[in-house]
N, C-alpha and C positions, 0 to 999 in steps of 0.2 A: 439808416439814412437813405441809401437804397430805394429800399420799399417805398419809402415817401418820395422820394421822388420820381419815381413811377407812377406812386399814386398821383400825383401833382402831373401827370400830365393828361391825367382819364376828365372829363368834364362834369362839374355839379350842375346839375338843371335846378332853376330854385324856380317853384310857381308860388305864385298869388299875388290876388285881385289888390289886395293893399299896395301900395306903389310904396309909401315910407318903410311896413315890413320886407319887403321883396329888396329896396334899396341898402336896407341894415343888413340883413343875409348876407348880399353879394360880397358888402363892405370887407364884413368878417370872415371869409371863408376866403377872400384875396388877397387879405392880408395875413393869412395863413400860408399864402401860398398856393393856393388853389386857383384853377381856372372854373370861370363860374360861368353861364349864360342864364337868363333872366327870362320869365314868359307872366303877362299878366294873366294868363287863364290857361286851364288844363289841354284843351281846345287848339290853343297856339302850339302847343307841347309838342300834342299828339301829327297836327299838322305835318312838323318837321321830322316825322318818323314814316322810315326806318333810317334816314338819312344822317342822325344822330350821332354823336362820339358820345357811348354813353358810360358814366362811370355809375354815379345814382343821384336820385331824385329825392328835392326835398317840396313836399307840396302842406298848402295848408289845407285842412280838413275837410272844413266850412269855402266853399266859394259859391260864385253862381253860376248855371248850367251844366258842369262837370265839375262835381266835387272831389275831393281826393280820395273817398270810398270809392266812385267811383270810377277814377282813372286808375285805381286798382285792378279794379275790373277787366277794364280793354285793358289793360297792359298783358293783366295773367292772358285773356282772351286771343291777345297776336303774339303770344309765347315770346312775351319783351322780359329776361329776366333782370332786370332793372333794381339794385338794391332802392328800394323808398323809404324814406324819414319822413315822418309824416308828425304838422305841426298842429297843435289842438290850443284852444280856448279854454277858459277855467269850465268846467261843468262836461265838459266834451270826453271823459273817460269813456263811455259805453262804446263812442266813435273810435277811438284811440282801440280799444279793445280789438273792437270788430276788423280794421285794418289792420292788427296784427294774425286776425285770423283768415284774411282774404292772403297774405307774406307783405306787409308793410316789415322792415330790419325794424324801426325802430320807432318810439314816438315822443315828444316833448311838448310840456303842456308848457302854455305862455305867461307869465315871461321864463324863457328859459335859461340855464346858464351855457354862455359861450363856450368853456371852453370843453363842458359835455358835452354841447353838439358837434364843433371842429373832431372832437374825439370819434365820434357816432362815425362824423363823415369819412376818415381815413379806413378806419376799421372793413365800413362798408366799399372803399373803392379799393383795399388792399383783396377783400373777398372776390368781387369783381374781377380782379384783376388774377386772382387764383383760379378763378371757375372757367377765364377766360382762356386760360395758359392750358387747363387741365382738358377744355372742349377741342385743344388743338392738337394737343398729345392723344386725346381717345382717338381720333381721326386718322391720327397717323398710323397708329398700329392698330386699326382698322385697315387700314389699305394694308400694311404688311402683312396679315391675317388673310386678305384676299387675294396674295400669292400665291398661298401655301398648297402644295396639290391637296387630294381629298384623306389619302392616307398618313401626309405630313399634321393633319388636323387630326387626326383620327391618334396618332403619337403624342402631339397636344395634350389634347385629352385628357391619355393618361397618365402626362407627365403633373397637370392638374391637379388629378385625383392623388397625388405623391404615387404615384404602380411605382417600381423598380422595371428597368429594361425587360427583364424574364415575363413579368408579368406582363408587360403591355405584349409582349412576346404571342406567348399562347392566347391573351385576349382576343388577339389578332390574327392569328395563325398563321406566324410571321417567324424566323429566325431572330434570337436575339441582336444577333450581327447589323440583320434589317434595320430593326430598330434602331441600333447605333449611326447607320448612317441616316436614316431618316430624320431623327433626334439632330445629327449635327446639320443637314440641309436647314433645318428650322431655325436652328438657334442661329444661322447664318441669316437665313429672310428676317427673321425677328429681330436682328440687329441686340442680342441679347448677348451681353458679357455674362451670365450666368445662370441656372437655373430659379434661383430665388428671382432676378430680373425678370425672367420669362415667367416666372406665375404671376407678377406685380404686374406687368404688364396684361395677362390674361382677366385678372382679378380687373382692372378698371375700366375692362371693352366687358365686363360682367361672363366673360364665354362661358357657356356651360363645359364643366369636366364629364363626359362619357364617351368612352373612351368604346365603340361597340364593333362585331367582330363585322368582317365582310369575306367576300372573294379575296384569294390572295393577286 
């Protein structure tokens, strides 16, 4: 329950030129609970961006002047990662296709069932909402990692690569002792209750493990 209500507080953008589809959309996804905002064209969308609370976009395929192929397009193009549901006509699969290989999440051909799409949308703004959490956690221990003196990364490393003390030792041409307290200065900047914490943390700022010798 949580989850959804979090979700429930990120914004569904719903486009299209149809004013009665656009109207049915809002109905159902507000009566789910969802907060929804409405644009008759991809154009209006795009307008209100970057300014946006964006959870994800539901556009129809087919409109006029920006279609939903191509508001795929500029989105990927201003690096908007925007979960998209993208809504198709009977015969429109080749389109439906094609935006799921431009990254459309999802697509629904018309008439669709409601409570697949309510589902689609949660799914996509619970994602959202992970990728968002997870862009602020890589960030952090980024700056934490940008404490760390050159030798304390240099222990990193080879704590990484699994070394034992000894080894990252003579890697380094270092006393194991060294090692030891350089290891606990880290694990102090890294805000890391454990060594498993401290590779999971290394593992999703992607660091490379090498661990290479220098000056002592």
């Amino acid at each position: 329950m949580a989850s959804e209500n979090a979700a429930a507080r990120r914004v569904v953008h719903v486009i299209d030129d149809d004013e009665g589809l656009r109207e049915s959309l809002a109905f159902l996804l507000r009566s789910a609970e969802l907060e929804v905002r409405s644009f008759d064209s991809a154009k209006a969308f795009l307008d209100i961006l970057p300014d946006a609370t964006l959870g994800c976009v539901i556009t129809d395929v087919r409109m006029p002047d920006i279609s939903g192929i191509e508001l795929l397009r500029r989105l990927k193009a201003l690096k908007i990662g925007v979960p998209v549901i993208v809504i198709t006509g009977h015969g429109d699969i080749a389109l439906a296709v094609e935006a799921m290989k431009i990254g459309a999440a999802d697509f629904f051909e018309k008439p669709f069932d409601d409570d697949l799409l309510v589902s689609s949308v949660r799914v996509a703004l619970q994602q959202q909402a992970d990728q968002t959490k997870r862009g602020a956690e890589r960030a952090d221990i980024e700056h934490r990692i940008s404490t760390l003196s050159p030798r304390e990364k240099d222990v990193l490393a080879g704590l990484i690569e699994g070394r034992a003390n000894k080894q990252i030792a003579f890697d380094l041409g270092i006393s194991p002792r060294t090692v030891e307290i350089y290891r606990a200065n880290l694990m102090s900047k890294m805000q890391a209750g454990s060594l498993s914490d401290l590779v999971r943390m290394a593992l999703l700022v992607e660091m490379p493990g090498s661990a290479q010798p220098s000056e002592r």
